[in-house]
N, C-alpha and C positions, 0 to 999 in steps of 0.2 A: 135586883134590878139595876142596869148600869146607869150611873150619873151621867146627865146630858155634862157635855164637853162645854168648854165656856173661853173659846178659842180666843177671845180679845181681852183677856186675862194679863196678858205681858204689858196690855198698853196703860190698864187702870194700878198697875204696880209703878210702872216708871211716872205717870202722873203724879201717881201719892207721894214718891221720892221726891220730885223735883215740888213737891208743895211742900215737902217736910225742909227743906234745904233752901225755903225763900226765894228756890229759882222755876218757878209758875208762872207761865204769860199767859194773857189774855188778850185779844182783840180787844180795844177801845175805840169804835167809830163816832162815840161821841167828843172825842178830843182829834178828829182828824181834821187837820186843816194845814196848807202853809201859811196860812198869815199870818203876820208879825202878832198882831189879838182875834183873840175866838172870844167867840159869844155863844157861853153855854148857859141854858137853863137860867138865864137874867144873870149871868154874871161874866167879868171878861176876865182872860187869862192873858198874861203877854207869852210869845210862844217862846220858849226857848228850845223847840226840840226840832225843828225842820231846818230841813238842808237846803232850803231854798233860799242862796244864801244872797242873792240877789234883788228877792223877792219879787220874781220876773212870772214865778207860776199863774200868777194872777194877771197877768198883765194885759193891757187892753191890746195891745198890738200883737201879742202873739193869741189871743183870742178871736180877735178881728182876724189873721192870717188862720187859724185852724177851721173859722166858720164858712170861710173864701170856700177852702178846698175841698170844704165836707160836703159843700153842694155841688161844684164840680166833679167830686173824686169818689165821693165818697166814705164810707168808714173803714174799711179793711179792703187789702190788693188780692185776698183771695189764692194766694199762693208763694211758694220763697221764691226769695230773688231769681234763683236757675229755673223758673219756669215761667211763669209771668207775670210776678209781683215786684221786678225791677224798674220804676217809672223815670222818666226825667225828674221828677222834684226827686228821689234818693241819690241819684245822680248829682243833681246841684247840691246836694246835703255835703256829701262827700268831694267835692270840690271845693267849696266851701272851708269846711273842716282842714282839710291840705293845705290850703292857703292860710288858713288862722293860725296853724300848727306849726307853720314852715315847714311843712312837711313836701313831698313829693305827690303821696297818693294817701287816701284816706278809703277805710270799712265800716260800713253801720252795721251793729249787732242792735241787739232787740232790747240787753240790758247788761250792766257790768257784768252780773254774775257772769252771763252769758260768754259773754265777751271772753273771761277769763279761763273759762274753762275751756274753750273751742281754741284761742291761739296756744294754752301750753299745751293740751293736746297735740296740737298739731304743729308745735316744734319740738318737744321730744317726748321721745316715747323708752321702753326696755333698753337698756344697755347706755342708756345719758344719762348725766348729771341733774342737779339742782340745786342752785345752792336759797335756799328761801328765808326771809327776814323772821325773827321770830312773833315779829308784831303784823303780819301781814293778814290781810281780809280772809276772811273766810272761803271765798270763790278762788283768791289763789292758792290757799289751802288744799281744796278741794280739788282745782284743775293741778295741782301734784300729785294728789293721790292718785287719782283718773286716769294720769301719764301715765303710771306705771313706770319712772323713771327712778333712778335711785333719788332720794330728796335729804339734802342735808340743813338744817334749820340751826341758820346761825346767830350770838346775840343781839337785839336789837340796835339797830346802823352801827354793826360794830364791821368797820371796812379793812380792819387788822384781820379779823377774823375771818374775814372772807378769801383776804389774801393769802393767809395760812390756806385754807381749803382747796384753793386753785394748784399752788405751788404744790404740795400734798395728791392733790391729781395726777400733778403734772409727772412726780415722782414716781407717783403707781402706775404710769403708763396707760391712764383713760387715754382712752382712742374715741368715745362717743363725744355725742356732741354737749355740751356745758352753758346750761342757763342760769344766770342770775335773776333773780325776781325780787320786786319790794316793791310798796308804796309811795310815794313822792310825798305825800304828804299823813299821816297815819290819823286814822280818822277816829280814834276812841282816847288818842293822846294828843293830839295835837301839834307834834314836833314834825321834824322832817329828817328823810334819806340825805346820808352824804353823797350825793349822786354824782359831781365831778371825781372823787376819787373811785367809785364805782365806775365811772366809763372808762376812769384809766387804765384800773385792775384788767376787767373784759376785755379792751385793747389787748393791754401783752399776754392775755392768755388764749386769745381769740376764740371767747366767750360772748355768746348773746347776752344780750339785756333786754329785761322787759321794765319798764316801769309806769304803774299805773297812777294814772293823775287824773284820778275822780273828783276828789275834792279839793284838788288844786285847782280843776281847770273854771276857769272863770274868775278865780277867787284869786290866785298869787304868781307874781311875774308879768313882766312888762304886759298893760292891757288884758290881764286874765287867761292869758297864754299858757297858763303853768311854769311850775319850776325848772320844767329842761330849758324854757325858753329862758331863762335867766342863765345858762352855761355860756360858752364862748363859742362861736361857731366853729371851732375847726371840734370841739370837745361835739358836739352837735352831731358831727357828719359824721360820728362813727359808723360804719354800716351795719354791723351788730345792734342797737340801738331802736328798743318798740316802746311806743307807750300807747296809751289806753287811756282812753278818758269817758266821761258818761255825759247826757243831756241831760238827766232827770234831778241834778244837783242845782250848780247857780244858773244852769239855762233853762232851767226852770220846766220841760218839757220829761219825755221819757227816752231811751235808749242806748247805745254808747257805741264807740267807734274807736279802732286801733287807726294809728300813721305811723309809716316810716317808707322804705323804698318803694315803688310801682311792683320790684317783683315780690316783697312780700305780701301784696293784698293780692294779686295776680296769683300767687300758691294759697294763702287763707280760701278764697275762694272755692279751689279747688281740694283744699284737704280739711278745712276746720270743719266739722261735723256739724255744730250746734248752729252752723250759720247758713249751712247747705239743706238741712232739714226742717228750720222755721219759717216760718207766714213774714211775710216780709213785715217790717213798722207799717202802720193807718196811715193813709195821707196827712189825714189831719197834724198829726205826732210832729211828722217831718215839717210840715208849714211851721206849724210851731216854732220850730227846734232853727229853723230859719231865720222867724224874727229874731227869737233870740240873739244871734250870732247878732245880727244887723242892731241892734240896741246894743251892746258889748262895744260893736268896734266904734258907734255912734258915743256911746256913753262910759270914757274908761276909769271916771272918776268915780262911777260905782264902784268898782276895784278897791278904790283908797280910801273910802266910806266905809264897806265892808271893816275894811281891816284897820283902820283909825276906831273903830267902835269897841270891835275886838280888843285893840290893845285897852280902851277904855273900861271895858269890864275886866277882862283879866287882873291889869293891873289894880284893880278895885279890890278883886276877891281878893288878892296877894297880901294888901293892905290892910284886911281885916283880918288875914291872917289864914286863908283856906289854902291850901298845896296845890297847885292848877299843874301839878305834875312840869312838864317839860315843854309846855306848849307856848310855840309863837305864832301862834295863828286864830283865826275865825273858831278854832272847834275849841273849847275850853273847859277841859274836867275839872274836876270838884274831885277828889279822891277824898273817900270816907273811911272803907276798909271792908267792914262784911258788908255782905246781901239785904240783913235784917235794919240793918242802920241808914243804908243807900234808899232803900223802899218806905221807912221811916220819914227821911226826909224830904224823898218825892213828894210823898204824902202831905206834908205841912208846907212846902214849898205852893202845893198846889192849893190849900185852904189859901194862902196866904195871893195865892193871887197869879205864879209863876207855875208853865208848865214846863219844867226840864224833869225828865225821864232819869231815874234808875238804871244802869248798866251793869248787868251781872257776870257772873261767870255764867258760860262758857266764854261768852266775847271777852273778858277780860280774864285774869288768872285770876283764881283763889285771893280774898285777900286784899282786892284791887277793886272793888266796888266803886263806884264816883255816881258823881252827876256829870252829865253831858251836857252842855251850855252851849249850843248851836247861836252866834250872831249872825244877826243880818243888815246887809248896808242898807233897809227900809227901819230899821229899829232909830229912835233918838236917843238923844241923850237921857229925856226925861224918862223915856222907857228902862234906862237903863241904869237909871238912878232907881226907880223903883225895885228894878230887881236886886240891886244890891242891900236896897233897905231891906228885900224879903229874905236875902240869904242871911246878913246878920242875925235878924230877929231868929230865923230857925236853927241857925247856926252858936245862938247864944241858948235855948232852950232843949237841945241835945245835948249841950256841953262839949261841941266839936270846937268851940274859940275860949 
């Protein structure tokens, strides 16, 4: 008699792997929140793991602006932008945005990922270059592979290295066209892109640049502009020159948008896939993502809260002696080393009252386990005295101090 088949066999093998190997995720909706403290099951956690770094997700005014349009607008536009889910409020998003960016013209995508795979797609494709940060997101990972461009991954903001690669082009006679891509800010380290000598590179090799500032935007550079906006203007106007930034970080809403010249969103339009074939953003989303903006340019000492806290815990952990890696910003690793040790002390991090999250491989290399220490300019001082009281105590009971 033949054995019935048991076709989802591949999927209960890679599960058990990734259980034996400490790297098993689960959905936790009982820890989902942005607020600075959760209130689970009678007890509070202070959050260390959301990117709302603002702590704007909650915020009365972009709540008040999302209930405005839900009743006028409704909940979803029922179609992508090229047919008729493009309204005035997406319209005002992206003027908006232009104007915050200094930019010229601004695109709303649905979500980073998004975002990222639909402009490198649709700036090169077979027979182009890449040259990719070795520490970059996963979505630009991914929108490389999806190009089908040659990709070469260079080491971490190493801008020699890139130089070599260009010139090394230059010498093999590529005739396509040549993209740089990186992070502005890297979100599982903390540090950032040498980005002025990257516009420089791009200039004399007259190579595009992309650069994504998800978790800069809001967070660092005059008024939460991001890192480009801290270059020089003329370093600025390169016309090679794209960045990318998201809503669903410190603007506390959902989606994300590319700037740079009118005729680059003028072609995205017309050639980025992921943006031509999706249900345009909810009204509601955009009202949203609107306050936001208007709280930002009303309130830019959030900016310097944020990151006055930041350096306050970082420099805390440093003191007691934990590796926070390379980081000068809001996002603040904890480097432990394996998988088993990282989920260790999630776990006791969290009895003890702190929820920062375990980071594994794949997102990190082998080896490179931490904790992710997400600040936010809602957190205090005493919040944050507390969490250092909980990293020692856990941190002396593993024998990682």
């Amino acid at each position: 008699m033949m054995q019935e088949g048991r076709p989802l066999d591949f999927m209960r093998a890679r599960l058990q792997t990734l259980q034996e190997a400490q790297l098993y995720r689960r959905l936790r909706p009982e820890l989902g929140s942005s607020e600075p403290w959760l209130e689970r099951d009678g007890r509070r956690l202070l959050n260390l793991s959301s990117n709302n770094y603002l702590g704007l997700a909650d915020h009365p005014a972009l709540k008040a602006a999302a209930r405005q349009v839900l009743e006028r607008w409704g909940c979803g536009m029922g179609s992508s932008r090229l047919i008729a889910g493009s309204s005035a409020l997406h319209a005002e998003l992206e003027a908006r945005l232009a104007r915050f960016k200094g930019s010229e013209s601004a695109l709303v995508f649905n979500s980073g990922y998004v975002a990222n795979l639909g402009i490198i797609t649709a700036l090169v494709g077979p027979g182009d270059l890449i040259l990719s940060d070795a520490l970059n997101h996963a979505s630009i990972i991914d929108g490389c592979r999806l190009s089908r461009a040659t990709c070469k991954v260079y080491p971490h903001a190493d801008s020699a290295a890139v130089a070599r690669l260009l010139a090394e082009a230059r010498r093999n006679g590529h005739s396509g066209k040549t993209l740089v891509v990186t992070d502005s800010l890297f979100s599982m380290d903390g540090d950032v892109a040498p980005l002025e000598e990257l516009v420089d590179l791009c200039r004399q090799h007259g190579a595009l640049l992309l650069v994504d500032e998800a978790h800069a935007t809001g967070c660092l550079g005059p008024g939460g502009r991001g890192l480009l906006a801290d270059l020089d203007e003329e370093v600025r106007a390169y016309e090679g020159l794209i960045a990318v930034g998201t809503l669903s970080k410190a603007l506390g809403s959902f989606g994300a948008f590319v700037v740079g010249p009118a005729l680059l969103t003028d072609y995205l339009i017309n050639v980025a896939r992921p943006f031509i074939f999706t249900t345009a953003l909810p009204p509601p989303v955009v009202a949203a993502s609107l306050a936001a903006l208007t709280l930002l340019e009303e309130q830019p000492m959030l900016v310097e809260r944020l990151q006055a806290n930041a350096a306050y815990l970082r420099q805390g952990l440093q003191a007691l002696g934990f590796n926070t890696l390379a980081s000068s910003t809001h996002i603040v690793p904890v480097l432990v080393g394996e998988a088993s040790q990282a989920l260790e002390m999630a776990a006791r991090l969290q009895e003890a009252g702190v929820l920062a999250v375990a980071i594994r491989p794949p997102t990190v290399p082998a080896g490179m386990a931490r904790i992710r220490a997400s600040v936010m300019a809602v957190h205090t001082r005493s919040d944050l005295d507390f969490a250092l009281e909980a990293f020692e105590r856990v941190g002396r009971e593993l024998r990682l101090l």
